[in-house]
C-alpha positions as CSV (number, residue, x, y, z in Angstrom):
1,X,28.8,0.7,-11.6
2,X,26.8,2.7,-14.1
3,X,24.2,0.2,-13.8
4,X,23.7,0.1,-10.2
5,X,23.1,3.4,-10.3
6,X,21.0,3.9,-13.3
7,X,18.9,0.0,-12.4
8,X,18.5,1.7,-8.8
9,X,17.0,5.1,-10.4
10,X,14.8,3.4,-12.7
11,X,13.4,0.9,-10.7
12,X,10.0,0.8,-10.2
13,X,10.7,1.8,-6.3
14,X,11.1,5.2,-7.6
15,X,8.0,5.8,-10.4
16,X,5.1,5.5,-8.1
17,X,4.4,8.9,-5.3
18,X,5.1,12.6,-6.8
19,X,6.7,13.3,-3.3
20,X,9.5,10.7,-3.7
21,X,9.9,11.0,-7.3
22,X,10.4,14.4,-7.0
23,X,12.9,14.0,-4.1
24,X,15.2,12.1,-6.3
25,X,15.5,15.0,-9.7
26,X,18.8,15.7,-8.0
27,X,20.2,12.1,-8.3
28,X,18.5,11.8,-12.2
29,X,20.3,15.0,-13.3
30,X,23.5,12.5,-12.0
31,X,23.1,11.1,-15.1
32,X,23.1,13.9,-17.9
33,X,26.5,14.1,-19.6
34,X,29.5,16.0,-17.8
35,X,29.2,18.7,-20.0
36,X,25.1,19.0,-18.8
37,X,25.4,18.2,-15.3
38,X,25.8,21.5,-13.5
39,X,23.8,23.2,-15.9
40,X,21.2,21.1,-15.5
41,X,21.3,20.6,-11.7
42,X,20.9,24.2,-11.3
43,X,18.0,24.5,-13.2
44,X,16.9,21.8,-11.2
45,X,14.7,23.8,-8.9
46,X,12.8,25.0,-11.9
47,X,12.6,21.3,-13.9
48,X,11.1,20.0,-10.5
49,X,8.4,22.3,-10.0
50,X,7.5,22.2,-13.8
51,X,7.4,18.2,-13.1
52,X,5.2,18.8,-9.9
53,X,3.1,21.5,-11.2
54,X,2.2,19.0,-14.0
55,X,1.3,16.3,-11.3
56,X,-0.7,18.4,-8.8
57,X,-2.1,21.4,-10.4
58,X,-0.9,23.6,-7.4
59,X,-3.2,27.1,-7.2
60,X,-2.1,30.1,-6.5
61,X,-2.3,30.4,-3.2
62,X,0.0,27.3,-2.8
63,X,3.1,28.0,-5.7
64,X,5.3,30.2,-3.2
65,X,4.8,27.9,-0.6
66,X,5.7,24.8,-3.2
67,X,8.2,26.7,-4.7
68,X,10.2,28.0,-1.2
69,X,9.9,24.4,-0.4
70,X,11.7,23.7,-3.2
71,X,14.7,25.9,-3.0
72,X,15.0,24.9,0.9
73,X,15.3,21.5,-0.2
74,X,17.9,21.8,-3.2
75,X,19.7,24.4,-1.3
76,X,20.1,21.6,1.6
77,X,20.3,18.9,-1.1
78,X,23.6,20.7,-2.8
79,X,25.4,21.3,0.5
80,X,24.8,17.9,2.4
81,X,24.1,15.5,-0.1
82,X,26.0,16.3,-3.6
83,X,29.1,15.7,-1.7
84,X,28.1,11.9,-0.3
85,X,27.3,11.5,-4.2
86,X,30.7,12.4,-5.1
87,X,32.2,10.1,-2.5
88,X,30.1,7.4,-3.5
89,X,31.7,7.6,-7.1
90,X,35.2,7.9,-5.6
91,X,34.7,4.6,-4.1
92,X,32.3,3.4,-7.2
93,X,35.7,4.5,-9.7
94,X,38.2,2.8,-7.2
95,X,37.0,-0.3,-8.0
96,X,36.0,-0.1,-11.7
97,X,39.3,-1.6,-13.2
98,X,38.7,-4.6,-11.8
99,X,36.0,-7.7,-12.2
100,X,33.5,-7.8,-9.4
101,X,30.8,-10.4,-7.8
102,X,27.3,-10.2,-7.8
103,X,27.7,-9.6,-4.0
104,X,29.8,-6.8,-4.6
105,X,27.3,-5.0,-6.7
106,X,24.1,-5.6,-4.8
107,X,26.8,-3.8,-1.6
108,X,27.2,-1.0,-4.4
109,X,23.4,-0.5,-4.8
110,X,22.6,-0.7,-0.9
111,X,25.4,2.0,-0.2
112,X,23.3,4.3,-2.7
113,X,19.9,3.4,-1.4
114,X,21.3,4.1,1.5
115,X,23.1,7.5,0.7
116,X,19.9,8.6,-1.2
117,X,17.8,8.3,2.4
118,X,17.8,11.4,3.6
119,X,17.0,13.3,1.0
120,X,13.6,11.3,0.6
121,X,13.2,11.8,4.1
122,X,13.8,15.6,3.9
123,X,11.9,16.2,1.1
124,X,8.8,14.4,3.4
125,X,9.7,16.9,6.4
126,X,9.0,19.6,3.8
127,X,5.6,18.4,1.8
128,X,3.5,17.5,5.0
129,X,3.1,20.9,5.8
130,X,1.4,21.6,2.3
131,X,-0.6,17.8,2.2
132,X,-3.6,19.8,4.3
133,X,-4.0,22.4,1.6
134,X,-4.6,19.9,-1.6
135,X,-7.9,19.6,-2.4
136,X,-10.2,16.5,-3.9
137,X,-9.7,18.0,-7.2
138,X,-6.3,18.2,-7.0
139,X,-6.2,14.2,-6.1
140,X,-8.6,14.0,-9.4
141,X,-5.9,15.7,-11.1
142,X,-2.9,13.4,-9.8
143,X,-4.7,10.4,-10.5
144,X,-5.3,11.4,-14.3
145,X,-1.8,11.9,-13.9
146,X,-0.7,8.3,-13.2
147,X,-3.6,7.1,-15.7
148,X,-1.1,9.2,-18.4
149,X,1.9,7.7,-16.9
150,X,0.5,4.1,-17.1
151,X,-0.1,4.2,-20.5
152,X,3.3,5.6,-21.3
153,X,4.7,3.0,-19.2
154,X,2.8,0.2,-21.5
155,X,3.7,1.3,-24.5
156,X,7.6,1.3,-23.3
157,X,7.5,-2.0,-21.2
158,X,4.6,-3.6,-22.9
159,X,4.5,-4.3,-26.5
160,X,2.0,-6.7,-27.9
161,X,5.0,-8.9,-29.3
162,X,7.3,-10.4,-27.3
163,X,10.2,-10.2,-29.8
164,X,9.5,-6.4,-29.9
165,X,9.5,-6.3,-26.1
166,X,12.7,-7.8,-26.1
167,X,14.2,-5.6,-28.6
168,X,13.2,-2.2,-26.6
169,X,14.3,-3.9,-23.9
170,X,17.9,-4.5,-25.4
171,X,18.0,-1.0,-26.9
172,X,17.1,0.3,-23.2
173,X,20.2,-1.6,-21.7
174,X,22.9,-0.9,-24.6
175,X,22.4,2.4,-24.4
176,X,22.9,2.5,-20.5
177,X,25.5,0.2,-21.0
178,X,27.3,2.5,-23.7
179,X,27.0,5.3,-21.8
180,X,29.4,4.5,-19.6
181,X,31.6,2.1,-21.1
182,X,31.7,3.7,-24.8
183,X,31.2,1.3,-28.0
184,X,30.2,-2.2,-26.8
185,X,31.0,-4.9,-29.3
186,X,29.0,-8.0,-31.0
187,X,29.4,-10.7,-28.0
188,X,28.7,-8.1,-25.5
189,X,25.6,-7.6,-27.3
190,X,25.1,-11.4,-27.4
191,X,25.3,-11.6,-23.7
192,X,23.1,-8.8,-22.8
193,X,20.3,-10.2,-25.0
194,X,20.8,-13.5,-23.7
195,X,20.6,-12.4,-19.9
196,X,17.4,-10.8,-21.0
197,X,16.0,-12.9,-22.3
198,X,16.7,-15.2,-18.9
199,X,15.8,-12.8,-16.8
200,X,12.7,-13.0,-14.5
201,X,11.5,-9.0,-15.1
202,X,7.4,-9.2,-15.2
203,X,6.8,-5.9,-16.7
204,X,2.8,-6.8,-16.0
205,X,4.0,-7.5,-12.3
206,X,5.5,-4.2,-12.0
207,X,2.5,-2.1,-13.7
208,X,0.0,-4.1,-11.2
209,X,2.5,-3.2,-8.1
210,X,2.9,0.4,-9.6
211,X,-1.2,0.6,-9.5
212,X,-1.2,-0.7,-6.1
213,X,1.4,2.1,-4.7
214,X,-0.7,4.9,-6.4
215,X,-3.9,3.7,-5.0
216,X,-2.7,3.5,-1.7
217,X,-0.7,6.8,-2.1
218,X,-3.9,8.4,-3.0
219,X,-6.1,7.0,-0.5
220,X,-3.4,8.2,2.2
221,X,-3.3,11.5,1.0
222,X,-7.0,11.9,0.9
223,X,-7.0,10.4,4.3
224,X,-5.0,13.4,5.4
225,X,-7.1,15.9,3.9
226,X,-10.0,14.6,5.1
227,X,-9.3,15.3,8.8
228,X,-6.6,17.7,10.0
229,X,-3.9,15.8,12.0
230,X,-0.4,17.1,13.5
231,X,2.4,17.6,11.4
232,X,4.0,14.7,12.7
233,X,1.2,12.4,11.7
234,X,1.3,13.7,8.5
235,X,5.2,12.8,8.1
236,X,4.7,9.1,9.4
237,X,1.8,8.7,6.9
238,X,4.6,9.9,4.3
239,X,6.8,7.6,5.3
240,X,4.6,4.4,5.3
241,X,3.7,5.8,1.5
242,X,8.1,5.8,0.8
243,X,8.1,2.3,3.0
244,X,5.5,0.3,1.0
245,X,7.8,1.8,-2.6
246,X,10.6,-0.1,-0.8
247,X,9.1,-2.7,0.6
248,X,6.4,-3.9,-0.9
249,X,3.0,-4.6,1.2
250,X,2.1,-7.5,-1.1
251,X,4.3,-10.4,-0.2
252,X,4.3,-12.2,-3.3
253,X,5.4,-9.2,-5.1
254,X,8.6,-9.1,-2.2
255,X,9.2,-12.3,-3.0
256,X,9.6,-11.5,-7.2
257,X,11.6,-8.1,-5.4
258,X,13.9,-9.9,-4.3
259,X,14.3,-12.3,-6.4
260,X,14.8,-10.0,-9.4
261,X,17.2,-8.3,-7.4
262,X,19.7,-11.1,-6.8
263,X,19.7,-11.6,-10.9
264,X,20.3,-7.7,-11.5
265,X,23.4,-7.9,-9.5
266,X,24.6,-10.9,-11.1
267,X,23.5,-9.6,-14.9
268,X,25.6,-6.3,-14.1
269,X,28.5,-8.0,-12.9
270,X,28.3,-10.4,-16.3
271,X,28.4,-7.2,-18.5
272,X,31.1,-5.5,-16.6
273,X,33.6,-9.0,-16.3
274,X,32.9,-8.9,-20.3
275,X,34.3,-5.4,-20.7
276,X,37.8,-4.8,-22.1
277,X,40.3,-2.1,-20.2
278,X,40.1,0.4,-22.8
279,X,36.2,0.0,-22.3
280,X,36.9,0.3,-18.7
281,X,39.2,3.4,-18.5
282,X,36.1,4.8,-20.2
283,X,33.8,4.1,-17.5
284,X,36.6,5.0,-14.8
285,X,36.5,8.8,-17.0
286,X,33.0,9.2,-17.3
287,X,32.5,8.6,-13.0
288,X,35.3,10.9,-12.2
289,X,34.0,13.3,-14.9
290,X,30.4,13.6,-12.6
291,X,32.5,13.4,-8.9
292,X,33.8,16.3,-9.9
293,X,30.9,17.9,-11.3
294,X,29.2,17.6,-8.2
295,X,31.4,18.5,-5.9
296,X,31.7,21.9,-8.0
297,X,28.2,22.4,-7.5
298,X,28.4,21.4,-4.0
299,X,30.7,24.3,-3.2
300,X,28.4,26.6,-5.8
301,X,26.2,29.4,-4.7
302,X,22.7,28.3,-6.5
């Protein structure tokens, strides 16, 4: 449920290229309380170029291009993909009341991988035609950038002492966990920490696979400013960028993919078989609460 969602956001799959991080700000903003979520979505063409802007240093001569790019792609975003969202919670919500199988929520968390597709792939369609104009500084600039997003990502993920990595770690997954299920109780706790504590997330894995991804994004992009190429090249070189973030190109690093994968699904389904109905009812309130957020803002004129 929540956490197929929120483990599928904040995977590492989604923390490496500007251009498919940025794709996704419609899908984060899923998260914000139901109260936030329409405010926040339509400020969403602003947060993301603030977010962008930060990454590439865009000149003047490229913000309007950047920013129509933008609009075009929340204003295609809020018509053709808000409502798959919306349906993907009415199914998501149908099922909530009951337990559920590993299986069941690895199928969950392919259905939103899947649903989330085109928007990556649009959001390619409309940044190769700007990937000529960024310059060698600009690629300086982007790779400061991830050097200032590595070391944030050590001091969440990699604490000196293992007993205070495993405490952010806990703290991380309650709250998730809370979020959508209200108050969660002493056992439930228990079992969370316990899972941790068993599972096989490498944060040192992930930072080296997350260095990899930025390397190669960099190199591809100065490949493509380097010599001009058709559009259409351009787009495929994109892709391979969002294709190595899904798959990784190291195979022992697949293999640890996958493997952490298969004990998600079965960690999730733990939490939400130890949940009570009340804690449940919660959960089914909180997902019908954002359907119908988003399929308000669907129907909205930006």
């Amino acid at each position: 449920m929540y956490f197929a969602l929120t483990s599928f956001i904040r995977h590492p799959l989604f923390t490496r290229a500007f251009i498919t991080r940025g794709a996704l700000i419609g899908l984060f903003l899923l998260l914000s309380s139901c109260s936030m979520l329409r405010m926040s979505y339509n400020q969403g063409p602003h947060l993301l170029w603030w977010w962008l802007d930060s990454y590439v240093d865009f000149t003047h001569e490229q913000t309007p291009h950047v920013k129509k790019a933008i609009r075009d792609w929340f204003d295609w975003h809020r018509s053709m993909q808000l409502p798959e969202y919306a349906a993907w919670l009415t199914a998501l919500s149908s099922e909530i009341g009951d337990s559920v199988t590993p299986d069941q929520v690895c199928r969950w968390s392919e259905k939103i991988r899947s649903t989330v597709a085109p928007a990556l792939d649009y959001s390619l369609l409309l940044a190769a035609p700007l990937v000529p104009s960024l310059s060698e500084q600009q690629l300086i600039h982007i790779g400061q950038r991830y050097a200032k997003g590595n070391e944030e990502f050590r001091s969440d993920y990699l604490q000196p002492a293992a007993e205070e990595r495993l405490q952010a770690s806990v703290q991380r997954t309650v709250k998730r966990v809370e979020n959508l299920y209200g108050k969660i109780n002493e056992t439930q706790r228990r079992l969370i920490t316990d899972n941790l504590i068993a599972s096989p997330f490498d944060p040192e894995a992930w930072l080296a696979e997350r260095q990899r991804r930025q390397n190669e994004t960099l190199s591809i992009l100065r490949q493509l400013i380097a010599k001009p190429v058709e559009t259409e090249h351009t787009i495929n070189s994109l892709r391979t960028i969002v294709e190595h973030i899904e798959r990784s190109s190291d195979t022992n690093y697949r293999i640890y993919q996958i493997k952490l994968t298969e004990y998600n699904c079965a960690f999730i389904a733990h939490v939400h078989n130890s949940t009570s109905e009340k804690q449940r009812q919660h959960a089914y309130k909180k997902l019908k609460g954002w359907e119908a957020d988003l399929l308000i803002l669907a129907n909205d004129t930006p």
